[in-house]
C-alpha positions as MATLAB code, in Angstrom:
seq = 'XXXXXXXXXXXXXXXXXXXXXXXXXXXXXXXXXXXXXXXXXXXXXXXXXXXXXXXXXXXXXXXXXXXXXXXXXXXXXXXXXXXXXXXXXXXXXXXXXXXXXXXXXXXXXXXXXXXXXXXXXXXXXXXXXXXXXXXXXXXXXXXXXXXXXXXXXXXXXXXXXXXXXXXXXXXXXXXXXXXXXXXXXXXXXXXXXXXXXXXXXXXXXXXXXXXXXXXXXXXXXXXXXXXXXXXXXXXXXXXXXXXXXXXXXXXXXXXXXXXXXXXXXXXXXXXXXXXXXXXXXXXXXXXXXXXXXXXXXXXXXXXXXXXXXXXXXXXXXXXXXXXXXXXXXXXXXXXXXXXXXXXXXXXXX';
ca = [
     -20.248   46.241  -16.245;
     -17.940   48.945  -14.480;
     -19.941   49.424  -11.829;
     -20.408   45.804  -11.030;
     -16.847   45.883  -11.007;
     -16.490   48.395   -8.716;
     -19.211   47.258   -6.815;
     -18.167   44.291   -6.286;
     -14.406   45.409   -5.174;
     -16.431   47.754   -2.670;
     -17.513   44.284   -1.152;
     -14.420   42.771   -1.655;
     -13.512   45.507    1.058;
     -16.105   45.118    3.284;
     -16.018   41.198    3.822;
     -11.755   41.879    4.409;
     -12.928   44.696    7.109;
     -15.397   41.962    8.705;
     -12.933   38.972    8.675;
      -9.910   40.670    9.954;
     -11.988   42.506   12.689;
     -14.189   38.766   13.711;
     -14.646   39.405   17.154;
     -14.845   34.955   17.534;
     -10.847   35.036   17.471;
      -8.595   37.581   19.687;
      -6.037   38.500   16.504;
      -2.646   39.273   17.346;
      -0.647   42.079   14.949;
       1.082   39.313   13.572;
      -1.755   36.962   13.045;
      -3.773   39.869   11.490;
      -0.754   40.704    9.103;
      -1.151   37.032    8.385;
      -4.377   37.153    7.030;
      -3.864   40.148    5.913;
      -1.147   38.817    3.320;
      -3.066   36.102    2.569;
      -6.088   38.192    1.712;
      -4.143   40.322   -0.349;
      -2.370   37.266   -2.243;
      -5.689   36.339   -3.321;
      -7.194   39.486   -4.720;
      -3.826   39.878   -6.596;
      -4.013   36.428   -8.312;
      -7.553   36.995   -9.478;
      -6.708   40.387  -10.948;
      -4.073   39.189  -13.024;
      -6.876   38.100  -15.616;
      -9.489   40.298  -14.331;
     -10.491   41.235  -17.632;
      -9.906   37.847  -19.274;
     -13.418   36.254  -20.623;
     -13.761   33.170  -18.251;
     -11.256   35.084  -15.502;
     -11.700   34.187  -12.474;
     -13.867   37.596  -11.134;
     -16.284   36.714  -13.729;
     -17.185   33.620  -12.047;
     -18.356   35.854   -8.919;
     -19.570   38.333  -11.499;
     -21.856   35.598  -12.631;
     -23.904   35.285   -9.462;
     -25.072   38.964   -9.549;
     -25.643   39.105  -13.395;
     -27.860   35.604  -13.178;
     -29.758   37.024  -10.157;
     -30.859   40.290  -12.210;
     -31.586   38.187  -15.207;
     -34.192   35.970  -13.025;
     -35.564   39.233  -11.979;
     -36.001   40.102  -15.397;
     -33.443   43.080  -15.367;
     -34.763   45.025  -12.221;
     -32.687   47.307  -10.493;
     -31.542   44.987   -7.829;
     -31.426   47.008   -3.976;
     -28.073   47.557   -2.126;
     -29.177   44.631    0.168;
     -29.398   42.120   -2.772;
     -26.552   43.341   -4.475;
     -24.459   43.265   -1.690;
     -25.786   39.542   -0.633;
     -24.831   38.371   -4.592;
     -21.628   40.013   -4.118;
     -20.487   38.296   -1.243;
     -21.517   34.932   -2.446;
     -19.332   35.908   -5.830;
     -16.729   36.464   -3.616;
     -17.292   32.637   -1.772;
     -17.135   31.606   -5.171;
     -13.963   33.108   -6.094;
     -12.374   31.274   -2.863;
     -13.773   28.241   -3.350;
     -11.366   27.956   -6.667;
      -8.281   29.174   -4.118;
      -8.979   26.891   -1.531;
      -6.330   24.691   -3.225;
      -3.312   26.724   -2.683;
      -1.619   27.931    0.320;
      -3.912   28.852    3.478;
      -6.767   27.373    1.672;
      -8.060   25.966    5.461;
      -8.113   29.838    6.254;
      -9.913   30.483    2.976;
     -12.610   27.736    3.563;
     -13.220   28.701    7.285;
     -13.414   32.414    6.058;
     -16.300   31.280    3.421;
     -18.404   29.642    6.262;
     -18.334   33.096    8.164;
     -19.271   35.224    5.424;
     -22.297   32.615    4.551;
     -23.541   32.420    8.640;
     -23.219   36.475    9.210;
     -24.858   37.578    5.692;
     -27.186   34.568    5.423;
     -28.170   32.868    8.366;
     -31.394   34.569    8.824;
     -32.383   33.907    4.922;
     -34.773   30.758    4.458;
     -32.158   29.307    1.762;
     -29.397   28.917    4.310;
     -28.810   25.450    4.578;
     -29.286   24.959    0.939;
     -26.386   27.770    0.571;
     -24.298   25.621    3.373;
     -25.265   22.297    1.308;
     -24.392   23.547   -1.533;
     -21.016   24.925   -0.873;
     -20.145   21.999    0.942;
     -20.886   19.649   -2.210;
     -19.444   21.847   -4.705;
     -16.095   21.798   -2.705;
     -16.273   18.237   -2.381;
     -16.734   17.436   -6.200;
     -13.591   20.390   -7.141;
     -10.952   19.340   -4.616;
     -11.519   15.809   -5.734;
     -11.581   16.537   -9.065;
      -8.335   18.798   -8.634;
      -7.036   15.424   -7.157;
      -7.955   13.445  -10.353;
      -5.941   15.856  -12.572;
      -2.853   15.755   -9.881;
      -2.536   12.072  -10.188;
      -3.300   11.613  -13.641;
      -0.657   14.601  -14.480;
       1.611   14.708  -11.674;
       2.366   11.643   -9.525;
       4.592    8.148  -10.817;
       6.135    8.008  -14.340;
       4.552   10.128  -17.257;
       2.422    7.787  -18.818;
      -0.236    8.699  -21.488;
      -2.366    5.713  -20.499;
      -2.991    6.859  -17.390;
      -5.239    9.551  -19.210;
      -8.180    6.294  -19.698;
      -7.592    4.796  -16.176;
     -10.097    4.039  -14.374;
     -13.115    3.624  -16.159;
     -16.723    3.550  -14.688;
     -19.506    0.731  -16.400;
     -23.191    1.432  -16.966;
     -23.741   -0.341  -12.978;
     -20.876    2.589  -11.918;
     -18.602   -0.426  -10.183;
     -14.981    0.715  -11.097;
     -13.744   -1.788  -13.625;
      -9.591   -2.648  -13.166;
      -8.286   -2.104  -16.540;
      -4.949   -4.225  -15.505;
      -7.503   -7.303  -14.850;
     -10.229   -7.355  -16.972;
     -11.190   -7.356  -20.759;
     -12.117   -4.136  -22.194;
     -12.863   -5.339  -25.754;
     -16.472   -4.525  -25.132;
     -15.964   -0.760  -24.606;
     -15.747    1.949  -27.160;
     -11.924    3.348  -27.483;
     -13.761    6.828  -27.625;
     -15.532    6.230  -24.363;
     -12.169    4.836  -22.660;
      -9.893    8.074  -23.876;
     -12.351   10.725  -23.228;
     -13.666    9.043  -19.621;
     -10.672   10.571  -17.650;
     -10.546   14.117  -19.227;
     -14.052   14.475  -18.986;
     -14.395   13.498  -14.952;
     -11.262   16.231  -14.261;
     -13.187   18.814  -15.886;
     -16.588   18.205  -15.078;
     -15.803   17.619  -11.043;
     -12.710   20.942  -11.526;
     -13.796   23.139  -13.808;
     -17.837   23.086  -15.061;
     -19.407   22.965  -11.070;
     -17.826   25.535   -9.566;
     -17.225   27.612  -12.385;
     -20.610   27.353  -14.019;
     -23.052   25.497  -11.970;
     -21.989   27.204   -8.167;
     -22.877   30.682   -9.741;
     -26.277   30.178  -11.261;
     -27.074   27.931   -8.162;
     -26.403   30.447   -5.553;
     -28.893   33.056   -7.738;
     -31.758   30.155   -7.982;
     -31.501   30.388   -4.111;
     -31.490   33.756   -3.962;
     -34.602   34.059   -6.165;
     -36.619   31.225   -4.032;
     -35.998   28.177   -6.178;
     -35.803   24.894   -5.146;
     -32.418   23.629   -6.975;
     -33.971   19.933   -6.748;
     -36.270   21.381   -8.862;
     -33.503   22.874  -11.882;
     -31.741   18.802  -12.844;
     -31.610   20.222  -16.114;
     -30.581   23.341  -15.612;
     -27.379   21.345  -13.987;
     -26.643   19.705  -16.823;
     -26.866   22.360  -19.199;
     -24.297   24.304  -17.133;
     -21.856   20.772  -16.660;
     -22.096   20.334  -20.672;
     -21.646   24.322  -20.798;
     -18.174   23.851  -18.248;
     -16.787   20.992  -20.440;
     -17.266   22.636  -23.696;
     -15.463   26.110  -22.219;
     -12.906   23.468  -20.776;
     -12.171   21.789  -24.142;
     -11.803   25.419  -25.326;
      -9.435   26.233  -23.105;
      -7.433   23.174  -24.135;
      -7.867   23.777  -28.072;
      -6.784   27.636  -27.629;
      -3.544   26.531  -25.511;
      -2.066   24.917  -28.451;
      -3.659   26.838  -31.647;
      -5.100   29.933  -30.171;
      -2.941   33.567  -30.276;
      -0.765   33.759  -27.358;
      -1.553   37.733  -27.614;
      -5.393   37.063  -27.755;
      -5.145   34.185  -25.009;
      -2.428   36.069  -22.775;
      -0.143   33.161  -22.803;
       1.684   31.228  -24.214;
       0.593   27.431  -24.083;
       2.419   24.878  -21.986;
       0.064   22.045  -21.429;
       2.321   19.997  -23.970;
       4.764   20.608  -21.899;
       3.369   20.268  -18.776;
       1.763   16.669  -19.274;
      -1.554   17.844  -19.115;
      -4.681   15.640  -19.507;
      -5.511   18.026  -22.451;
      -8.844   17.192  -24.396;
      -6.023   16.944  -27.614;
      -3.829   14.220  -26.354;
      -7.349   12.281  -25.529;
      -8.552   13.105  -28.867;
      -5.397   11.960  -30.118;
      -4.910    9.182  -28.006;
      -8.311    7.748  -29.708;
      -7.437    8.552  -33.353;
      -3.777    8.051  -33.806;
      -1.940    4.484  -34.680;
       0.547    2.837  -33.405;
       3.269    4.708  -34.785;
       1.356    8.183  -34.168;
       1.107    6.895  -30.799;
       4.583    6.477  -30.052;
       5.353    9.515  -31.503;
       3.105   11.138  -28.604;
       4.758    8.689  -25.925;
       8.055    9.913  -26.735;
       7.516   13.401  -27.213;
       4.352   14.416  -24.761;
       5.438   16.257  -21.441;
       9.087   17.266  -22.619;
       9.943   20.768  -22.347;
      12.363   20.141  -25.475;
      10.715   22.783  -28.107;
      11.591   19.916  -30.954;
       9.300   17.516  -29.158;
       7.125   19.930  -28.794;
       7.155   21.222  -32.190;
       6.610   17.168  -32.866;
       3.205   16.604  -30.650;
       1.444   19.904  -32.975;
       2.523   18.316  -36.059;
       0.461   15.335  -35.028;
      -2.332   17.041  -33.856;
      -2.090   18.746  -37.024;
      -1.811   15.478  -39.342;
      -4.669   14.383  -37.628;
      -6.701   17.458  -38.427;
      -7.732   17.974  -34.477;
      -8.439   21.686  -35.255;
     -11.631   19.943  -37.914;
     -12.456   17.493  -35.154;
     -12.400   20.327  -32.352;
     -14.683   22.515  -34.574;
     -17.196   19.809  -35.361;
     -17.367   19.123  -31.494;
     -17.882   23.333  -30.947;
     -20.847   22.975  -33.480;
     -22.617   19.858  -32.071;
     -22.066   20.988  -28.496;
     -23.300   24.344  -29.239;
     -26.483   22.734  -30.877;
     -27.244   20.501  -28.026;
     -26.685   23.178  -25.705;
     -28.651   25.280  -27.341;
     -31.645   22.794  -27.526;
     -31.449   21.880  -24.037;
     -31.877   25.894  -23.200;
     -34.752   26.570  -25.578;
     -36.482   23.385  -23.932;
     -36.129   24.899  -20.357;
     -39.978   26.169  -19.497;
     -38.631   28.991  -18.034;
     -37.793   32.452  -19.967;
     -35.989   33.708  -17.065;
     -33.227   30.733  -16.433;
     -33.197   30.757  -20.318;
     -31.691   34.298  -20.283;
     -28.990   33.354  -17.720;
     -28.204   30.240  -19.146;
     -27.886   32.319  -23.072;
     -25.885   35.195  -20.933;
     -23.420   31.892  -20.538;
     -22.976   30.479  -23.829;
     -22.998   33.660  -25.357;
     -19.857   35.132  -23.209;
     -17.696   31.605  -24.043;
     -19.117   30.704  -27.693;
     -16.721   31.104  -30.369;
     -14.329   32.759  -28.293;
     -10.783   33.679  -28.958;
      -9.497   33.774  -25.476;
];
Protein backbone atom coordinates (compact mmCIF):
# COMPACT_ATOMS: atom_id res chain seq x y z
CA UNK A 1 0.00 0.00 0.00
CA UNK A 2 2.99 2.58 0.40
CA UNK A 3 4.03 2.40 -2.78
CA UNK A 4 0.66 2.88 -4.32
CA UNK A 5 0.71 5.79 -2.26
CA UNK A 6 3.64 7.10 -3.44
CA UNK A 7 2.95 6.09 -6.73
CA UNK A 8 0.15 7.58 -7.06
CA UNK A 9 1.44 11.15 -5.57
CA UNK A 10 4.27 10.65 -8.33
CA UNK A 11 1.20 11.03 -10.77
CA UNK A 12 -0.41 13.44 -8.84
CA UNK A 13 2.82 15.41 -10.00
CA UNK A 14 2.93 14.60 -13.34
CA UNK A 15 -0.79 15.43 -14.40
CA UNK A 16 -0.04 19.16 -12.28
CA UNK A 17 3.29 19.41 -14.62
CA UNK A 18 0.96 18.62 -17.80
CA UNK A 19 -1.99 20.95 -16.86
CA UNK A 20 -0.09 23.95 -15.83
CA UNK A 21 2.30 23.60 -18.90
CA UNK A 22 -1.13 22.81 -21.64
CA UNK A 23 0.21 24.33 -24.53
CA UNK A 24 -4.06 24.89 -25.72
CA UNK A 25 -4.03 28.10 -23.34
CA UNK A 26 -1.09 30.90 -23.36
CA UNK A 27 -0.88 31.07 -19.18
CA UNK A 28 0.02 34.23 -17.75
CA UNK A 29 2.25 34.18 -14.20
CA UNK A 30 -0.75 35.12 -12.58
CA UNK A 31 -3.14 32.77 -14.21
CA UNK A 32 -0.60 29.91 -13.64
CA UNK A 33 -0.31 30.92 -9.84
CA UNK A 34 -4.04 30.61 -10.14
CA UNK A 35 -4.18 27.20 -10.91
CA UNK A 36 -1.49 26.64 -9.20
CA UNK A 37 -3.35 27.53 -5.80
CA UNK A 38 -6.15 25.85 -6.79
CA UNK A 39 -4.26 22.66 -7.49
CA UNK A 40 -2.62 22.83 -4.35
CA UNK A 41 -6.02 23.55 -2.35
CA UNK A 42 -7.12 20.34 -3.58
CA UNK A 43 -4.32 17.96 -2.79
CA UNK A 44 -4.35 19.59 0.73
CA UNK A 45 -8.08 18.86 1.38
CA UNK A 46 -7.74 15.24 0.36
CA UNK A 47 -4.74 14.71 2.61
CA UNK A 48 -6.36 15.82 5.58
CA UNK A 49 -7.94 12.18 5.83
CA UNK A 50 -5.50 10.53 3.68
CA UNK A 51 -5.27 7.73 5.89
CA UNK A 52 -8.93 7.66 6.94
CA UNK A 53 -10.74 4.21 5.70
CA UNK A 54 -13.26 5.63 3.08
CA UNK A 55 -10.83 9.02 2.68
CA UNK A 56 -11.08 10.48 -0.15
CA UNK A 57 -7.45 9.09 -1.88
CA UNK A 58 -8.83 5.74 -1.37
CA UNK A 59 -11.50 6.32 -3.77
CA UNK A 60 -8.65 6.89 -6.55
CA UNK A 61 -6.75 4.15 -4.76
CA UNK A 62 -9.64 1.96 -5.66
CA UNK A 63 -9.27 2.12 -9.43
CA UNK A 64 -5.68 0.70 -9.39
CA UNK A 65 -6.34 -1.96 -6.64
CA UNK A 66 -9.70 -3.25 -8.71
CA UNK A 67 -7.67 -3.24 -11.96
CA UNK A 68 -4.89 -5.68 -10.40
CA UNK A 69 -7.57 -7.73 -8.80
CA UNK A 70 -9.26 -8.36 -12.43
CA UNK A 71 -5.84 -9.26 -13.49
CA UNK A 72 -5.70 -11.66 -10.87
CA UNK A 73 -2.80 -9.89 -8.90
CA UNK A 74 -0.23 -9.40 -11.83
CA UNK A 75 2.34 -6.99 -11.60
CA UNK A 76 0.62 -4.28 -13.46
CA UNK A 77 3.40 -2.22 -16.11
CA UNK A 78 4.29 1.50 -15.55
CA UNK A 79 1.91 2.24 -18.52
CA UNK A 80 -1.15 0.67 -16.75
CA UNK A 81 -0.34 1.88 -13.53
CA UNK A 82 0.15 5.18 -14.55
CA UNK A 83 -3.26 5.12 -16.80
CA UNK A 84 -5.24 3.78 -13.30
CA UNK A 85 -3.56 6.48 -11.54
CA UNK A 86 -4.65 9.24 -13.47
CA UNK A 87 -8.18 8.10 -13.69
CA UNK A 88 -7.95 7.84 -9.56
CA UNK A 89 -6.97 11.16 -9.72
CA UNK A 90 -10.32 12.18 -12.18
CA UNK A 91 -12.04 10.50 -9.56
CA UNK A 92 -10.79 12.39 -6.73
CA UNK A 93 -11.92 15.73 -8.70
CA UNK A 94 -14.98 14.66 -9.65
CA UNK A 95 -15.97 14.76 -5.66
CA UNK A 96 -14.27 18.59 -5.69
CA UNK A 97 -15.96 19.75 -8.55
CA UNK A 98 -18.49 21.20 -6.05
CA UNK A 99 -16.41 23.73 -4.38
CA UNK A 100 -14.62 26.68 -5.58
CA UNK A 101 -13.04 26.50 -9.26
CA UNK A 102 -14.84 23.32 -9.74
CA UNK A 103 -15.42 24.58 -13.75
CA UNK A 104 -11.47 24.54 -13.74
CA UNK A 105 -11.50 21.14 -12.06
CA UNK A 106 -14.04 19.59 -14.57
CA UNK A 107 -12.32 21.10 -17.71
CA UNK A 108 -8.94 19.82 -16.20
CA UNK A 109 -10.58 16.10 -15.97
CA UNK A 110 -11.57 16.18 -19.74
CA UNK A 111 -7.80 16.93 -20.61
CA UNK A 112 -6.28 14.37 -18.60
CA UNK A 113 -8.98 11.70 -20.12
CA UNK A 114 -8.31 13.03 -24.13
CA UNK A 115 -4.23 13.16 -23.69
CA UNK A 116 -3.87 9.70 -21.64
CA UNK A 117 -6.85 7.99 -23.30
CA UNK A 118 -7.90 9.06 -26.51
CA UNK A 119 -6.11 6.49 -28.45
CA UNK A 120 -7.56 3.55 -26.03
CA UNK A 121 -10.72 1.69 -27.60
CA UNK A 122 -12.72 2.46 -24.19
CA UNK A 123 -12.59 6.20 -24.68
CA UNK A 124 -15.93 7.23 -25.16
CA UNK A 125 -17.17 4.83 -22.63
CA UNK A 126 -14.52 6.66 -20.16
CA UNK A 127 -16.05 10.20 -21.56
CA UNK A 128 -19.73 8.62 -21.05
CA UNK A 129 -19.10 7.57 -18.07
CA UNK A 130 -17.65 10.54 -16.40
CA UNK A 131 -20.14 12.61 -17.85
CA UNK A 132 -23.09 10.49 -16.18
CA UNK A 133 -21.47 9.99 -12.97
CA UNK A 134 -21.13 13.86 -12.63
CA UNK A 135 -24.54 14.31 -13.61
CA UNK A 136 -26.11 11.85 -10.98
CA UNK A 137 -23.45 13.54 -7.89
CA UNK A 138 -23.97 17.25 -8.56
CA UNK A 139 -27.65 16.55 -8.61
CA UNK A 140 -27.63 14.53 -5.87
CA UNK A 141 -25.36 17.16 -3.94
CA UNK A 142 -28.36 19.44 -4.95
CA UNK A 143 -30.95 17.10 -3.28
CA UNK A 144 -29.07 17.21 0.07
CA UNK A 145 -28.64 21.26 -0.30
CA UNK A 146 -32.31 21.77 -0.51
CA UNK A 147 -33.47 19.23 1.72
CA UNK A 148 -30.74 20.57 4.44
CA UNK A 149 -30.07 24.00 3.54
CA UNK A 150 -32.63 26.19 1.73
CA UNK A 151 -36.34 27.66 3.44
CA UNK A 152 -37.22 26.94 7.11
CA UNK A 153 -35.74 23.75 8.89
CA UNK A 154 -38.34 21.39 8.49
CA UNK A 155 -37.98 17.60 9.23
CA UNK A 156 -40.67 16.77 6.69
CA UNK A 157 -38.90 17.90 4.05
CA UNK A 158 -36.63 14.72 4.67
CA UNK A 159 -39.89 12.42 2.78
CA UNK A 160 -40.63 15.07 0.06
CA UNK A 161 -40.97 14.14 -2.96
CA UNK A 162 -41.73 10.72 -3.36
CA UNK A 163 -41.46 8.62 -6.63
CA UNK A 164 -44.55 5.70 -7.38
CA UNK A 165 -43.95 2.30 -8.94
CA UNK A 166 -44.85 4.32 -12.74
CA UNK A 167 -41.79 6.92 -11.41
CA UNK A 168 -44.40 10.10 -12.00
CA UNK A 169 -43.50 12.40 -8.98
CA UNK A 170 -46.49 12.26 -6.68
CA UNK A 171 -47.27 16.00 -4.79
CA UNK A 172 -47.45 15.09 -1.26
CA UNK A 173 -49.33 18.64 -0.51
CA UNK A 174 -52.19 17.28 -3.05
CA UNK A 175 -52.66 13.86 -2.95
CA UNK A 176 -53.44 10.92 -0.50
CA UNK A 177 -50.58 8.98 0.67
CA UNK A 178 -52.49 6.49 2.86
CA UNK A 179 -51.53 3.81 0.42
CA UNK A 180 -47.75 4.09 0.95
CA UNK A 181 -45.63 2.51 3.58
CA UNK A 182 -44.36 5.28 6.30
CA UNK A 183 -40.97 3.31 5.95
CA UNK A 184 -40.86 3.79 2.22
CA UNK A 185 -41.90 7.65 2.57
CA UNK A 186 -39.00 8.45 5.43
CA UNK A 187 -36.26 6.51 3.95
CA UNK A 188 -37.14 7.68 0.02
CA UNK A 189 -35.26 11.07 0.45
CA UNK A 190 -32.12 9.87 2.40
CA UNK A 191 -31.69 7.11 0.24
CA UNK A 192 -31.81 9.23 -3.34
CA UNK A 193 -29.02 11.87 -1.60
CA UNK A 194 -26.81 9.08 -0.97
CA UNK A 195 -27.21 6.84 -3.69
CA UNK A 196 -26.95 9.84 -6.55
CA UNK A 197 -23.83 11.71 -3.80
CA UNK A 198 -22.14 9.27 -2.23
CA UNK A 199 -22.42 5.27 -3.58
CA UNK A 200 -21.70 6.28 -7.69
CA UNK A 201 -18.88 8.13 -7.52
CA UNK A 202 -17.44 6.78 -4.57
CA UNK A 203 -18.01 3.12 -5.27
CA UNK A 204 -19.38 2.51 -8.64
CA UNK A 205 -16.93 5.34 -10.76
CA UNK A 206 -13.84 3.33 -9.41
CA UNK A 207 -14.62 -0.25 -10.26
CA UNK A 208 -16.17 1.12 -13.58
CA UNK A 209 -13.17 2.86 -14.83
CA UNK A 210 -11.05 -0.71 -14.08
CA UNK A 211 -13.92 -2.85 -16.05
CA UNK A 212 -12.89 -0.47 -18.94
CA UNK A 213 -9.56 -0.76 -18.47
CA UNK A 214 -9.70 -4.58 -18.47
CA UNK A 215 -12.01 -4.69 -21.83
CA UNK A 216 -15.44 -5.05 -20.29
CA UNK A 217 -18.44 -3.94 -21.57
CA UNK A 218 -20.09 -2.07 -18.37
CA UNK A 219 -23.64 -2.79 -20.10
CA UNK A 220 -22.65 -6.03 -19.50
CA UNK A 221 -21.84 -5.66 -15.23
CA UNK A 222 -26.03 -4.31 -14.15
CA UNK A 223 -25.33 -6.22 -11.22
CA UNK A 224 -22.18 -5.45 -10.48
CA UNK A 225 -23.82 -1.69 -10.27
CA UNK A 226 -26.02 -2.52 -7.87
CA UNK A 227 -23.92 -4.35 -5.64
CA UNK A 228 -21.61 -1.31 -5.46
CA UNK A 229 -24.98 1.35 -5.04
CA UNK A 230 -26.25 -1.07 -2.06
CA UNK A 231 -22.37 -1.23 -1.01
CA UNK A 232 -22.33 3.10 -1.10
CA UNK A 233 -25.60 3.31 0.95
CA UNK A 234 -24.66 0.88 3.55
CA UNK A 235 -20.97 2.80 4.02
CA UNK A 236 -23.28 6.00 3.89
CA UNK A 237 -25.63 4.88 6.71
CA UNK A 238 -22.33 4.09 8.50
CA UNK A 239 -21.09 7.19 8.24
CA UNK A 240 -24.31 8.59 9.69
CA UNK A 241 -24.54 5.93 12.68
CA UNK A 242 -20.68 6.62 13.62
CA UNK A 243 -21.35 10.59 13.62
CA UNK A 244 -23.55 10.31 16.54
CA UNK A 245 -22.32 6.97 18.50
CA UNK A 246 -18.97 6.29 17.02
CA UNK A 247 -15.46 7.57 18.99
CA UNK A 248 -14.68 10.98 17.96
CA UNK A 249 -10.84 9.74 18.40
CA UNK A 250 -11.49 6.61 16.17
CA UNK A 251 -13.74 8.70 13.63
CA UNK A 252 -11.46 11.97 13.75
CA UNK A 253 -14.33 14.15 14.59
CA UNK A 254 -16.53 15.05 16.44
CA UNK A 255 -20.20 14.67 15.04
CA UNK A 256 -22.28 17.64 13.99
CA UNK A 257 -24.91 16.36 11.68
CA UNK A 258 -27.46 16.99 14.66
CA UNK A 259 -26.46 20.09 14.53
CA UNK A 260 -26.13 20.76 11.18
CA UNK A 261 -29.74 19.58 10.02
CA UNK A 262 -28.53 16.84 8.17
CA UNK A 263 -30.74 14.32 6.29
CA UNK A 264 -29.01 11.70 8.57
CA UNK A 265 -30.20 7.97 8.04
CA UNK A 266 -31.14 8.47 12.19
CA UNK A 267 -33.56 11.28 11.98
CA UNK A 268 -35.26 9.10 8.95
CA UNK A 269 -35.13 6.13 11.05
CA UNK A 270 -36.54 8.12 13.68
CA UNK A 271 -38.82 10.04 11.79
CA UNK A 272 -40.55 6.46 10.93
CA UNK A 273 -40.53 5.01 14.48
CA UNK A 274 -41.14 7.79 16.87
CA UNK A 275 -44.83 9.20 18.01
CA UNK A 276 -46.20 12.14 18.15
CA UNK A 277 -44.68 13.36 21.15
CA UNK A 278 -41.13 11.75 20.16
CA UNK A 279 -41.69 13.61 17.11
CA UNK A 280 -41.97 16.92 18.45
CA UNK A 281 -39.31 16.37 20.59
CA UNK A 282 -37.10 16.00 17.26
CA UNK A 283 -38.95 19.15 15.66
CA UNK A 284 -37.95 21.24 18.43
CA UNK A 285 -34.63 20.13 19.10
CA UNK A 286 -33.10 18.83 15.49
CA UNK A 287 -30.62 21.39 13.80
CA UNK A 288 -29.91 23.58 17.03
CA UNK A 289 -26.44 24.04 17.92
CA UNK A 290 -27.72 24.30 21.70
CA UNK A 291 -25.67 21.16 23.30
CA UNK A 292 -29.07 20.58 25.58
CA UNK A 293 -31.03 20.01 22.40
CA UNK A 294 -28.57 18.17 21.27
CA UNK A 295 -28.02 16.12 24.22
CA UNK A 296 -32.12 15.75 23.73
CA UNK A 297 -32.18 14.30 19.90
CA UNK A 298 -29.42 11.17 21.30
CA UNK A 299 -31.62 10.47 24.11
CA UNK A 300 -34.31 9.72 21.57
CA UNK A 301 -32.37 7.92 19.32
CA UNK A 302 -31.37 6.12 22.27
CA UNK A 303 -35.05 5.40 23.71
CA UNK A 304 -35.74 4.17 20.50
CA UNK A 305 -32.88 1.71 20.49
CA UNK A 306 -31.55 3.06 16.84
CA UNK A 307 -28.07 1.61 17.70
CA UNK A 308 -30.30 -2.30 17.66
CA UNK A 309 -32.12 -1.12 14.56
CA UNK A 310 -28.76 0.19 12.86
CA UNK A 311 -27.07 -3.18 13.68
CA UNK A 312 -29.85 -5.37 12.38
CA UNK A 313 -29.72 -3.23 9.08
CA UNK A 314 -25.48 -3.82 9.08
CA UNK A 315 -26.34 -7.63 9.32
CA UNK A 316 -29.08 -7.92 6.63
CA UNK A 317 -27.23 -5.57 4.30
CA UNK A 318 -24.09 -7.38 4.76
CA UNK A 319 -25.98 -10.72 3.94
CA UNK A 320 -27.57 -9.47 0.84
CA UNK A 321 -24.47 -8.00 -0.22
CA UNK A 322 -22.74 -10.77 0.31
CA UNK A 323 -25.19 -13.03 -1.71
CA UNK A 324 -25.35 -10.78 -4.53
CA UNK A 325 -21.25 -11.11 -4.75
CA UNK A 326 -21.06 -14.88 -4.40
CA UNK A 327 -23.82 -14.99 -7.27
CA UNK A 328 -21.60 -12.85 -9.65
CA UNK A 329 -20.14 -15.64 -12.34
CA UNK A 330 -17.09 -14.03 -12.24
CA UNK A 331 -14.11 -14.84 -9.61
CA UNK A 332 -12.30 -11.87 -10.65
CA UNK A 333 -15.10 -8.92 -10.07
CA UNK A 334 -15.88 -11.10 -6.96
CA UNK A 335 -12.43 -10.26 -5.50
CA UNK A 336 -12.84 -6.49 -6.14
CA UNK A 337 -16.19 -6.31 -5.09
CA UNK A 338 -14.97 -8.52 -1.42
CA UNK A 339 -11.73 -6.00 -1.46
CA UNK A 340 -14.90 -3.39 -0.92
CA UNK A 341 -16.97 -4.74 1.71
CA UNK A 342 -14.18 -5.99 3.47
CA UNK A 343 -12.32 -2.37 3.83
CA UNK A 344 -15.96 -0.69 5.14
CA UNK A 345 -17.59 -3.81 7.06
CA UNK A 346 -17.77 -3.43 10.65
CA UNK A 347 -15.74 -0.49 10.67
CA UNK A 348 -15.01 1.92 13.42
CA UNK A 349 -14.20 4.93 11.41
Amino acid sequence: MADLKSKFLQVYAVLKSELLNDPSFEFTDDSRQWIERVILRLLLILMLDYNVPGGKLNRGHSVVESYKLLNQEKELTDDELFLACSLGWCIEWVGMIAVNDGLILRNHISRILKRHFKGKPYYVDLLDLFNEVEFQTTHGQMIDLITTLVGEKDLSKYSLPLLNRSASIVNVFSCNLSFIPLKLLFLHRHRRIVQYKTAYYSFYLPVACALLMYGENLENHVNVKDILIEMGTYFQVQDDYLDCFGNPEEIGKIGTDIEDFKCSWLVVKALELCNEDQKQTLYENYGKQDPACVAKVKELYKSLKLQDVYLEYESRSYEKITNSIEAHPSKEVQAVLKSFLAKIYKRQK
